[in-house]
N, C-alpha and C positions, 0 to 999 in steps of 0.2 A: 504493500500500500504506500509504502513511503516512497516509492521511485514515479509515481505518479507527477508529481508536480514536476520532477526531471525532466519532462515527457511535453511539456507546453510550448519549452521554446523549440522544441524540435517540431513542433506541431505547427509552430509560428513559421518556422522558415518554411513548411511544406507548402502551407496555404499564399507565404509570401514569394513562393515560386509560383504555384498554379494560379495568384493573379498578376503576373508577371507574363506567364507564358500567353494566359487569357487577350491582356494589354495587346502583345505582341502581333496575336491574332487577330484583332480587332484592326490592327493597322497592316496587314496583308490586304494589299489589294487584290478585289474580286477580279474575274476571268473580265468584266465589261473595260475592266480600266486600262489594260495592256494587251488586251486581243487586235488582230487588223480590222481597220474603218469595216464597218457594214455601207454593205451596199441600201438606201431608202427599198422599202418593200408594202403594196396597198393594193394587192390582188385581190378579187373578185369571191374568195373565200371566206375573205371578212365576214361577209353575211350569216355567215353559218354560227358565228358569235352568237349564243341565247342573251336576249336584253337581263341586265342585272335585277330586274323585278319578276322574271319567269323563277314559278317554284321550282323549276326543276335543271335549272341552272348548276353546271357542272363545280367540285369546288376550283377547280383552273380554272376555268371560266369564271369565276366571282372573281379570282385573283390578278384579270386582265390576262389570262395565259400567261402569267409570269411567276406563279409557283406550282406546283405536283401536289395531290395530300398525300397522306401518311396512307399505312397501308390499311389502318381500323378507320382511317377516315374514307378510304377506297372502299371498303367491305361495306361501312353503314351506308353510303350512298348505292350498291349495288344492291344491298338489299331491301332498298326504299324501292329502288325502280321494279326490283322482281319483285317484289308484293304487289304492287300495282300496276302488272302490264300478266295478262294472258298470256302472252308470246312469250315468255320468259323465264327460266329456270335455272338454279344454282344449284351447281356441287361440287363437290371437294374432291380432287385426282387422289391428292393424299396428303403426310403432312412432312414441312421441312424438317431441320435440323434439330433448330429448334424450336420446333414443333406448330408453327403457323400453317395454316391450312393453303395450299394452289388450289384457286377457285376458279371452275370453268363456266362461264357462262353461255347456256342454249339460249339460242331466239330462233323459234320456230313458229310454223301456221299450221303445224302438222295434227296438232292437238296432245301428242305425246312425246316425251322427251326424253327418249331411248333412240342409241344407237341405231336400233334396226327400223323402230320407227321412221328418221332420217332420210335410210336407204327405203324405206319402202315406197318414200311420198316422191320419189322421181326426182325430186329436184337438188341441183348440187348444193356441196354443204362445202363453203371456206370456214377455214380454221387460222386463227388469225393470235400470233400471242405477242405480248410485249413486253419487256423488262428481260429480257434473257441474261444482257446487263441492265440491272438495273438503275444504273446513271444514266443511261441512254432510253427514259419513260417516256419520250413522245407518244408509241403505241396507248399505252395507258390513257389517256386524258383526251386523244382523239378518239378510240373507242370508245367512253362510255357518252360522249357527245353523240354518237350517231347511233348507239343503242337507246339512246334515250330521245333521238328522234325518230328512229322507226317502230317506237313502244307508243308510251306516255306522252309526247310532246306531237305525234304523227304525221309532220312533215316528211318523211320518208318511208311512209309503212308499206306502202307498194315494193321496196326490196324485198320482203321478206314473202310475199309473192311467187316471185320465180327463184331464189335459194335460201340455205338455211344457214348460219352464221353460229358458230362457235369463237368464243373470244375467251381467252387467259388473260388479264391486264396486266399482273404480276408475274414473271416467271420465275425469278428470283426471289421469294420473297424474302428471305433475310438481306441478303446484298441490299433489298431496298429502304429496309427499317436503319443500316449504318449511313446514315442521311447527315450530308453536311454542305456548307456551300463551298468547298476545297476538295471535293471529290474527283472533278476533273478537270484540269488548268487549261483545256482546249477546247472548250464546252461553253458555247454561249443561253445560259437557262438551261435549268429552271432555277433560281434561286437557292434551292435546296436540292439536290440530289442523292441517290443511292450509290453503294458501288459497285465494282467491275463480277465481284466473285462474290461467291458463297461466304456461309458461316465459316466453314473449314476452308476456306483461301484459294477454290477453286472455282475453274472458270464452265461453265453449263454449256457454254459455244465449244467448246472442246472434246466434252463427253458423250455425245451421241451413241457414238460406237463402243465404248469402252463402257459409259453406263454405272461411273461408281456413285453419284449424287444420288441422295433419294427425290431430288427435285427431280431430275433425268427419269430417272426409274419410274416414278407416276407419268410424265409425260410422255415415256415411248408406248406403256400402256397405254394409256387415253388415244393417241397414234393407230395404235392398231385395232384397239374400239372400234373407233368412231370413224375411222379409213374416209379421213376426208379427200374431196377431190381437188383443193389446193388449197396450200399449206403457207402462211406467209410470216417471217421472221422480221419483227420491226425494230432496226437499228439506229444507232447514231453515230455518223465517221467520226475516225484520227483522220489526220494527214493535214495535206496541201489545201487552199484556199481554190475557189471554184466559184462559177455562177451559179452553177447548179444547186435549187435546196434539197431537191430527192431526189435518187439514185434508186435503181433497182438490179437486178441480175437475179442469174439461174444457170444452171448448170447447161451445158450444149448439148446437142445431138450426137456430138460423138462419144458420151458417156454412156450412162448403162439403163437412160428412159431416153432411146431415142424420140417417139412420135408426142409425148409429154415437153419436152424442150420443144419439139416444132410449133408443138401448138401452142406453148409460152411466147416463142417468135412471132411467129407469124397472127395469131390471135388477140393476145394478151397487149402485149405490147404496145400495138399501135394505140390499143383504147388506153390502155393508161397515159400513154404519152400526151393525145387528145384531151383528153379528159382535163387531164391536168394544169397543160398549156391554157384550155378555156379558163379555167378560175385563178388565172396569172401566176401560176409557178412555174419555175424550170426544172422539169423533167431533165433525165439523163443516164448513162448508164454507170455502173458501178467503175467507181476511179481508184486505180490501184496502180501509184503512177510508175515509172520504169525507174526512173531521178528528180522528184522535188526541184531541184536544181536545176536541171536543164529539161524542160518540160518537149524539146523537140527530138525527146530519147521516146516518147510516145506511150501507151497506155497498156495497160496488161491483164490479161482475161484470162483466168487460170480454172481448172476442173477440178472443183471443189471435192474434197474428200470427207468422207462419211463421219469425223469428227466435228463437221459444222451441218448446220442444219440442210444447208442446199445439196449438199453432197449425201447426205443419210435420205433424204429423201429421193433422190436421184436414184441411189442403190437399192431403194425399196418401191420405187415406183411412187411417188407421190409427188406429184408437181410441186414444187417449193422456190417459192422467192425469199430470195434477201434482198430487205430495202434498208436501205443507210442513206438518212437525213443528214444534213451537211452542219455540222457541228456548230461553223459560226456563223449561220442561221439564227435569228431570234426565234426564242420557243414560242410564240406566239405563229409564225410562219411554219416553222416547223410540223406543230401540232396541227394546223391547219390544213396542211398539205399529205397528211396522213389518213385525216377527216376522205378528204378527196378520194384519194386514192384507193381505202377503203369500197368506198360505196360503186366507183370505177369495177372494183372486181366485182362485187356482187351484180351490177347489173351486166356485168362481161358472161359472168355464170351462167349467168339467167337465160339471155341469148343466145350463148353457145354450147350448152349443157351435152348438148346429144356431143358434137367433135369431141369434144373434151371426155367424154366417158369413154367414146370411141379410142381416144389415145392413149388414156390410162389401162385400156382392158389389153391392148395388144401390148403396151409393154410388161403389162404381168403376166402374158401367155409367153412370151418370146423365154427362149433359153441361149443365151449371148454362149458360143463355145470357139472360140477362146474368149475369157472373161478378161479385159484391159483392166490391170492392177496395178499402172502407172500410168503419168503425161505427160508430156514435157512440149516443145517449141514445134510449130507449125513450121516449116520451110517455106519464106516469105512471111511478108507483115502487109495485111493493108493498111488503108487510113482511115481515119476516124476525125471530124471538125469537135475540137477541143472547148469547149467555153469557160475559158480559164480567168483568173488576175491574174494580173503580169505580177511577178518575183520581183524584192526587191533584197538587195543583199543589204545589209545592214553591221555596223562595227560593235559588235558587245565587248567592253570592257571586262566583263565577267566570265565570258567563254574565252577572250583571248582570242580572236576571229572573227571572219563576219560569220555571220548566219543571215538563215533566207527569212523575208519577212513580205507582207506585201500590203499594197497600195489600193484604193476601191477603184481600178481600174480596168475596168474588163478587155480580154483580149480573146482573139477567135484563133487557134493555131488548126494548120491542116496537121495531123503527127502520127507517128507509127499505131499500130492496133496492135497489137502482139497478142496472140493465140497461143496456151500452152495446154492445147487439149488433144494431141496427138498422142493414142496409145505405142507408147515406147516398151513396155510388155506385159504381157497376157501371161496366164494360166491355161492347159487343157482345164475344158470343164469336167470336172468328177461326176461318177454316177450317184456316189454318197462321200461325205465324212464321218469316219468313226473316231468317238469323244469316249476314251473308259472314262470309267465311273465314277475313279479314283480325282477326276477332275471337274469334281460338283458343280464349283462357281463358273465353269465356263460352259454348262448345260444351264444353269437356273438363267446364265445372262443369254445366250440365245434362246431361249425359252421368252425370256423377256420380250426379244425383242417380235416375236409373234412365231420364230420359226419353226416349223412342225417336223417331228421326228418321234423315233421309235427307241424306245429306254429294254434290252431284252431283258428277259427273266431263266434265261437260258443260253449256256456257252454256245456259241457260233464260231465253227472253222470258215476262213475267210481268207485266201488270198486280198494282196492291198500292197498300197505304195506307202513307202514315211519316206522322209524326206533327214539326212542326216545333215545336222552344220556343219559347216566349216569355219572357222573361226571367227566365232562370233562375238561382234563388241557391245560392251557397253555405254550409255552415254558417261559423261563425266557430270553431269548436274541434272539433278531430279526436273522434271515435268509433268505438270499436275496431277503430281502425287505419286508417278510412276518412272522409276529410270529406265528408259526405253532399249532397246535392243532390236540389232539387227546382225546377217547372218546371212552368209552364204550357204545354198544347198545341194546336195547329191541327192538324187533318188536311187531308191532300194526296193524290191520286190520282195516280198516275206508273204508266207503261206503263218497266219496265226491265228488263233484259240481267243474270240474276243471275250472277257469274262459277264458275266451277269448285271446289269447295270450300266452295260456303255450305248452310246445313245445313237443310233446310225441317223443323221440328218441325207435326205436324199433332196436332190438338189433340183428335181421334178416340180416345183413349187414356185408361187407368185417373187416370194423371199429366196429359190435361190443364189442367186447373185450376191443378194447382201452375207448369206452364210459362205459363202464363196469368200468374199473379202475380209471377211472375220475371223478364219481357218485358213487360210493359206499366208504363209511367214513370209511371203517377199509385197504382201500389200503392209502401205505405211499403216493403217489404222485396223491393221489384224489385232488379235488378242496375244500374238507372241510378240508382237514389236513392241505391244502396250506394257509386256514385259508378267503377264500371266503364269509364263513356265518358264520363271528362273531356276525352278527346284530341277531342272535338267540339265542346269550348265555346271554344274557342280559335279566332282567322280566322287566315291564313295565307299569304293574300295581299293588297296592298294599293296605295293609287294613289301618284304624283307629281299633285300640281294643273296642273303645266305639261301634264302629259295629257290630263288629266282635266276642264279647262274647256272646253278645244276640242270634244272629246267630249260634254261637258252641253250648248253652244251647240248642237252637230248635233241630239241626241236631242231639247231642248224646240222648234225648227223643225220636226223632220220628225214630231213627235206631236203632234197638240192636246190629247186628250183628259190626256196626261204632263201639259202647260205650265200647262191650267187647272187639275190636280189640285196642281203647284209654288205655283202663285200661290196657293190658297186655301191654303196651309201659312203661306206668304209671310206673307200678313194674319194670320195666325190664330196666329202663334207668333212673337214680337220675337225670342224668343233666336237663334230659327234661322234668322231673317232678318238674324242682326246677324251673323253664323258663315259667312265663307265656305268653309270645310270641313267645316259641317254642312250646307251647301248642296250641295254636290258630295259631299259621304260621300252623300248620300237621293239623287241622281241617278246616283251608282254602283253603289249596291244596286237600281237597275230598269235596270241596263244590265248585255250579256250577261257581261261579266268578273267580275262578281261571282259570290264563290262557294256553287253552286247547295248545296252540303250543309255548309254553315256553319249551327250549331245544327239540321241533321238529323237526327234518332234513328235511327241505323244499322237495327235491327231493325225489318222491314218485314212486313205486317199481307196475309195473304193473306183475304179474305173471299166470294173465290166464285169 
């Protein structure tokens, strides 16, 4: 008791740091104060603003679109509108980390709000989510403006008409409740925002395929639920400075949903471009620049892989945009132009339902053999008309350099288009994969992701391929959450006894493709690259030399063909002639003790 008073002035400096540091904070200036000049913006969208006396007034929309709510301030207002709209229904995928509910909102004409219901009323159903990062809420705040005009407010109730509209506002929900105005220094609004990753530090744009979040884990379910016919990912860019405030893309044709991508080209496309341009935004395509720096190094279009959303959809057949709103955008524009674009798809849907179904159905029949499990550069670039700011270089005292900064000067460049969607290699397609038993988590996570297979209850002899490493590395620094691995392979043909329990995925299926990419170790966002079966890089048995030379003296006698292949090592390599435990290690790995599935890729390759 007596050390208590000891304990005040320590108490004293603590508080007289943390309002020190507070001070400090207070005089950081916000991202408006040092961001580049905005270009004046007074498009045609405005209108879509609810006047500040409508009950049913968004809370962005009270805030002039210049703040986001919270997420319990999200939930009570979605739960105000679905009490009071018909069309309307809420539930819960599952729950986060720390334990907040993802709440999927239905707006249907259907009468029922199931799944099959959905599919049964004809009409296509967008699936629309926001906050994936959750500093990037434009989704959010434009969604429930236009759910709540095709409800309660019914200036737009005829969308809901010709399709059926599923929205997530939250995708993140924790990332969204770590809400500060220093969340991202590139980010014009919302005043307050969430951050990039999870409760646990990771990022939900990453996990698609790999699937360790339990945010991910409810959404690939709900995915394969509700098998909507397009799927739209609502972002907010890094980068370079642009005219453009909305950006879209999708995966190409030469991916693994070709007639899906066409009809995003060829269909989709124009209407939102249209659409958009009408209500004074600048539409554009996704900028992913070659050099910041020198912008007439031109623009780059790469084949999303199955750890982001466009790319998992792609592999699974589901039409998926990625849209990425341009950062230094005011969120009042931003959000506006989401509103649009939105309601664009659904009457795109609506219109075009039958192609659209038509496109989806043949890439879930099609069986891609050989499966493209890389991509790289197109031979040739076209052009592309840029609607850029002109770069200005600038001298930072603090970097020690200039750096690029720019001016509200718009500039039109003709520049390269770089395409890096050209399969640089494939896989033969398998008749099946065999997964033992013994490797639960990576049956429950294809399972997850909808794909269908047979678990036996009885040994099965099976000829089959594995695939053996060859020296396989690892990375040197974790990524999210996994140090990743890669690996050269040999195939090998083995006649084996599969045990009780191992799961034979046959690849006859809408999903096989995506089980294709997830099984086989030379695609990036396989489950071995993800770093799944470390427990194989590891040997686990190993010799005494007082064994082990008697045993090398027997085997190089009783083989010739061994002795002559030792002795040309012999000559042909001093180190390992000067090594006698590199000499006996190479004559224990061709004798039978050695172990036969050291560096064997567990999943084994059914092909006929």
């Amino acid at each position: 008791m007596r050390t208590l008073p000891a304990a005040r002035p320590l108490l004293a400096v603590f508080f007289l740091l943390a309002s020190t540091v507070a001070a400090s904070a207070q005089r950081t200036p916000l991202p408006e104060e040092f961001l580049p000049p905005v270009i004046p913006w007074n498009g045609a969208s405005r209108a879509l603003v609810a006047d500040p006396t409508d009950p049913w007034i968004t809370p962005a929309e009270r805030s002039g679109l210049k703040r986001t709510p919270s997420y319990d301030e999200t939930v009570s207002y979605v739960k105000r509108l679905v009490d009071a709209s018909p069309h309307l229904a809420l539930i819960s995928l599952g729950k986060s980390a720390e334990l907040r509910d993802l709440w999927l909102i239905i707006a249907t004409k259907t009468g029922s709000f199931t799944a099959d219901a959905l599919r049964e009323s004809g009409k296509p159903t967008l699936f629309a989510q926001g906050g994936i990062h959750s500093g990037e809420i434009d989704g959010k705040d434009a969604g429930l403006m236009l759910l709540r005009d095709m409800t309660v407010r019914g200036t737009k109730s005829e969308l809901l008409d010709g399709a059926n509209f599923l929205f997530v506002p939250i995708f993140s929900v924790d990332g969204h409740e770590r809400s500060s105005s220093y969340a991202r220094i590139n980010q014009r609004g919302p005043l307050e925002m969430g951050w990039r990753t999870n409760a646990r530090n990771l990022n939900l744009n990453r996990d698609y395929a790999k699937a360790d979040t339990r945010e991910m884990q409810s959404m690939l379910r709900a995915l394969d639920e509700w098998l909507p016919d397009l799927y739209v990912d609502l972002h907010v860019t890094d980068g370079a400075d642009y005219q453009y405030d909305i950006t879209f893309g999708f995966s190409g044709p030469s991916g693994w949903s070709a007639d899906g991508a066409t009809w995003m080209q060829q269909v989709l496309t124009p209407a939102l471009n249209r659409d958009l341009a009408a209500q004074g935004h600048i539409p554009g395509p996704l900028i992913f620049t070659a050099d910041a720096k020198d912008l007439s190094r031109g623009i780059v279009d790469f084949q999303a892989s199955p750890r982001y959303s466009t790319g998992y959809g792609d592999a699974r057949h589901i039409p998926t945009v990625l849209v990425e709103n341009h950062s230094l955008k005011p969120y009042d524009q931003r959000v506006l132009g989401t509103y649009v674009l939105l309601e664009s798809m659904l009457r795109t849907l609506a219109a075009n339902s039958a192609s659209l179904k038509s496109a989806i159905a043949k890439d879930r029949a099609r069986r891609a053999d050989p499966v493209p499990v890389a991509f790289g550069p197109r031979e040739g670039a076209g052009r592309i008309d840029y609607l850029g700011i002109e770069p200005l270089s600038v001298r930072s005292e603090a970097a020690g350099a200039e750096v690029t900064s720019y001016a509200a000067k718009p500039v039109t460049l003709n520049v390269p288009h770089l395409k890096l969607d050209r399969p640089t290699a494939t896989v033969p397609r398998a008749v099946a994969y065999w997964v033992p038993g013994a490797w639960d988590e990576i049956i429950e996570r294809l399972q997850l992701h909808g794909i269908q297979g047979e678990i036996i209850e009885h040994p099965r002899t099976i000829e089959v391929e594995y695939y053996r490493l060859h020296e396989p590395k690892l990375e040197e620094r974790s990524f999210e959450g996994h140090v990743r691995v890669s690996s050269q392979t040999k195939t090998e043909t083995h006649t084996v006894v599969m045990p009780p329990g191992s799961f034979r995925v046959h690849t006859d299926q809408p999903l096989g493709t995506l089980a294709t990419l997830l099984l086989e170790p030379a695609h990036g966002d396989s489950f071995f690259q993800w770093g799944f079966f470390h427990e194989i890089l590891q040997r686990t048995e190993y010799f005494e030399m007082y064994a082990m030379a008697p045993l090398a003296e027997h085997m190089l006698a009783a083989d010739e063909k061994l002795r002559t292949e030792f002795e040309v090592k012999l000559e042909g390599d001093s180190d390992f002639a000067g090594s006698p435990r590199a000499r006996l290690h190479w004559l224990y790995e061709r004798s039978p003790y050695f172990d036969e599935r050291y560096l064997l890729y567990p999943v084994a390759r059914e092909v006929r």
